[in-house]
C-alpha positions in Angstrom: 63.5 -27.6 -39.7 62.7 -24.5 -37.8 59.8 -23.2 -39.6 57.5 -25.6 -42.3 55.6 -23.3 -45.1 53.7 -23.8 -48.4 51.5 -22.1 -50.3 50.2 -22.4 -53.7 48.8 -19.8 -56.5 45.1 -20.9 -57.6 44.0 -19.7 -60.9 41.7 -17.8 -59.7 40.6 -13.9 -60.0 40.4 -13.2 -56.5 42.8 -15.5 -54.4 46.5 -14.5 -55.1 47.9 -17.0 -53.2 47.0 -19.6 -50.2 49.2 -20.3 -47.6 49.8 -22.2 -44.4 53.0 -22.4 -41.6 53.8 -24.5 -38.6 56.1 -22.9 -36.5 58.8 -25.5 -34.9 59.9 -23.5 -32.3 59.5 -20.0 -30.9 60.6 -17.7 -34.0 60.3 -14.4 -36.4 60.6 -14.3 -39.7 60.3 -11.8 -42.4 57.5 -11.0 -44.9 57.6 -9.1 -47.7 55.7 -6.3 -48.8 52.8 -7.0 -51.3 49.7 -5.2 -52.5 47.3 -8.0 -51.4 45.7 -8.0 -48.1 45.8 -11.3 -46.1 42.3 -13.1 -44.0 44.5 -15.3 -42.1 43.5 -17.8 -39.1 45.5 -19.6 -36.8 45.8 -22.4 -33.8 47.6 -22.3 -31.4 49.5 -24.6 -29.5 47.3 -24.6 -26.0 44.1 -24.9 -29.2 42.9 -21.6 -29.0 41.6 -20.3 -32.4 42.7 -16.8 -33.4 42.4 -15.1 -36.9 42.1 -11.7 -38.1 42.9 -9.2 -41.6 46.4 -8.0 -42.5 46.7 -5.0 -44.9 48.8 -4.3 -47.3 51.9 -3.1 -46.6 54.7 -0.8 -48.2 57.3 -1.8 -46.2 58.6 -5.2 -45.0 57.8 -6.4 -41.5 58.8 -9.3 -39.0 56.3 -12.0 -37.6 56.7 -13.6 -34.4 55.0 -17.2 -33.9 55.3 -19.8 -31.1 56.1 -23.4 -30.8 53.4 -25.9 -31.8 51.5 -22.6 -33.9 49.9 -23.7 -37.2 48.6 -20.5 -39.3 47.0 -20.3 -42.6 45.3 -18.0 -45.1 44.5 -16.6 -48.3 46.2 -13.2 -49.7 43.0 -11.8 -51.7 43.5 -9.6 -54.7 43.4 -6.0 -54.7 40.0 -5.2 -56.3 38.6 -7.8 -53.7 37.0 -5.8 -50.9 35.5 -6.2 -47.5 32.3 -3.6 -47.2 33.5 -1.1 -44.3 36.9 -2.0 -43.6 39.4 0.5 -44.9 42.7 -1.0 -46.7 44.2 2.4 -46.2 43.4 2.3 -42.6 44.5 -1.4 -42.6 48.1 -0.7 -44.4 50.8 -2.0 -42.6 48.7 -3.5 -40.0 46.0 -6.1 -38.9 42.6 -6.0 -37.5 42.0 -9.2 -35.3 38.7 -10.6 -35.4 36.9 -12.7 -32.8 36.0 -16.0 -32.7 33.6 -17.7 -30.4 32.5 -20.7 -30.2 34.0 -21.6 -34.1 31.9 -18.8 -35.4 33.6 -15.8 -37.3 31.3 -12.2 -37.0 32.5 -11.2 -40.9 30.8 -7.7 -42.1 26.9 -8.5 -41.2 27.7 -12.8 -41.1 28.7 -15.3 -38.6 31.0 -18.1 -40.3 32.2 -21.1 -39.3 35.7 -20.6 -38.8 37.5 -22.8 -41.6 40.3 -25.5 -41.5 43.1 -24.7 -44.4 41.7 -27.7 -46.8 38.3 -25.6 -46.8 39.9 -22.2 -47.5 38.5 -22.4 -51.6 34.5 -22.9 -50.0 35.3 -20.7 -47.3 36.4 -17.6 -49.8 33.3 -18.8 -52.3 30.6 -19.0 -49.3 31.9 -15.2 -48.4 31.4 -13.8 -52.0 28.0 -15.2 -52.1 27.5 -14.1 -48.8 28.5 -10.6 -50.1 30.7 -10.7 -47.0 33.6 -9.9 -49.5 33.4 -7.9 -53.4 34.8 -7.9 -56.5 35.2 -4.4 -57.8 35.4 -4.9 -61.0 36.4 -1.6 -62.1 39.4 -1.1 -60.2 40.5 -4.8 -61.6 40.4 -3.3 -64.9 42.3 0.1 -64.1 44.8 -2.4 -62.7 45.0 -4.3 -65.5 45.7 -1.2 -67.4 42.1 -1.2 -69.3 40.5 2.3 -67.4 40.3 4.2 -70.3 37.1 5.0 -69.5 37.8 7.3 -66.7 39.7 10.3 -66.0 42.8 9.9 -64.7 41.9 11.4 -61.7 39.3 9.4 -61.4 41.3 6.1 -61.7 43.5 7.0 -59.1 41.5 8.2 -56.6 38.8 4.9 -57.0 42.5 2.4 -57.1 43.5 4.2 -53.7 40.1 4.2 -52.2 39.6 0.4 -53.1 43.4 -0.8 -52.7 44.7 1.3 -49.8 47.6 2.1 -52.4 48.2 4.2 -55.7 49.2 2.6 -59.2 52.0 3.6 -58.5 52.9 1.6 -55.2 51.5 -1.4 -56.6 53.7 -1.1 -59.5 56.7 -0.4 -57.8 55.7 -3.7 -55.6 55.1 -5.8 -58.5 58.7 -4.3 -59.8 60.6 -5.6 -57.0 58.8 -9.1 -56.8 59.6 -9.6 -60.2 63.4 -8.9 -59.7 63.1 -11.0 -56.2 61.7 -14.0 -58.4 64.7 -13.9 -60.7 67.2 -13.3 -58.3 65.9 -16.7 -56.7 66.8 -18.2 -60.3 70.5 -16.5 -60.3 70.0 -13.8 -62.6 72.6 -11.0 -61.9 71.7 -7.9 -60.0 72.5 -5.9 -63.3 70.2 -7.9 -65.0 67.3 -8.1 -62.8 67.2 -3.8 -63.0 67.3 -4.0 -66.5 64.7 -6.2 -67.1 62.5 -5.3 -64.3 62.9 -1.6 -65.3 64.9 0.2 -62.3 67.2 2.8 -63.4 70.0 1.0 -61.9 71.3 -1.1 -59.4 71.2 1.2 -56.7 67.4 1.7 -57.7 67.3 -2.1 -57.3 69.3 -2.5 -54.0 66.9 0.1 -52.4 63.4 -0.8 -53.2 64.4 -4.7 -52.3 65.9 -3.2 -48.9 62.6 -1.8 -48.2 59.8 -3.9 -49.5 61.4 -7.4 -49.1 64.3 -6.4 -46.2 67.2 -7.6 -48.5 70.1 -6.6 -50.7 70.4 -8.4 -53.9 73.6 -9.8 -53.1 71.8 -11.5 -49.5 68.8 -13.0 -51.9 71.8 -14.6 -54.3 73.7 -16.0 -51.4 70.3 -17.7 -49.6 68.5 -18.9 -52.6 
């Protein structure tokens, strides 16, 4: 095997997923494009620690690791923030952090850099820390309930917050879903339908560009 990877989805308001890789030999491989924004950390093979922030990201990209590399993280939410770092600013990219001796500078916090079993008390110890935020108010826009506010108003505090609009996430969300069911077999025709693409075509393209696949490839490598 050329690559090992898990991850698992907690049910949990603020963790979307956690993850971790061990790279078997020197490699890429693709990642998709998602909303969430990633605190990842990593060791490498000659033991030197490394971590840093990934934004989110509208289109898919391609990671390079290295023999002997084991990586892990956690993809946090949307409405979770990280007082003075910029999502927008962030999109598509990564901030690398520093570490020195263990310790992680995090906002106005050193922290001890974390294994991958302590990922749950690391991401607790931040929000008490008030290293990372829950905006609340975005979660609910997101969720649909933002009746409270203006339009205007909802997008312009979901952009500031997210580094996206409403409308990228949902056309993100949109293509995961059809991803997840072309993974069970579900035809292409199908997967627009339910998944609410005009068409195929509509389907073919937004997979292209957020998860760098055509239907057809996903069916023939699940």
């Amino acid at each position: 095997m050329e690559h090992m990877y898990e991850e698992h989805h907690p049910d949990s308001p603020i963790v979307e997923c956690v993850w971790q890789a061990r790279a078997m030999k020197d490699e890429r491989y693709l990642v998709a494009a998602v909303e969430y924004w990633d605190l990842w950390f990593a060791r490498q093979a000659s033991g030197e620690l490394i971590t840093g922030l990934s934004g989110p990201a509208l289109g898919h990209r391609w990671i390079r690791s290295t023999i002997g590399e084991h990586s892990w993280g956690v993809q946090l939410r949307p409405h979770v923030v990280l007082p003075g770092v910029s999502k927008e600013m962030l999109r598509g990219g990564e901030r690398r952090l520093e570490v020195h001796e263990g310790n992680i500078a995090l906002g106005q916090q050193v922290v001890r850099f974390p294994e991958f079993e302590e990922l749950d008390d690391f991401v607790e110890r931040l929000l008490a820390l008030d290293v990372l935020r829950c905006d609340d108010d975005v979660r609910r826009m997101l969720s649909g309930d933002g009746t409270a506010y203006s339009e205007r108003h909802r997008q312009r505090r979901v952009r500031a917050v997210t580094g996206l609009t409403r409308k990228q996430i949902e056309q993100l969300s949109r293509a995961r879903d059809a991803f997840a069911l072309l993974l069970q077999g579900v035809p292409p025709i199908e997967c627009a339908a339910r998944c609410g693409f005009a068409d195929q075509a509509h389907l073919t393209r937004a997979l292209k560009a957020f998860h760098g696949q055509t239907p057809a490839r996903v069916l023939s490598g699940r």
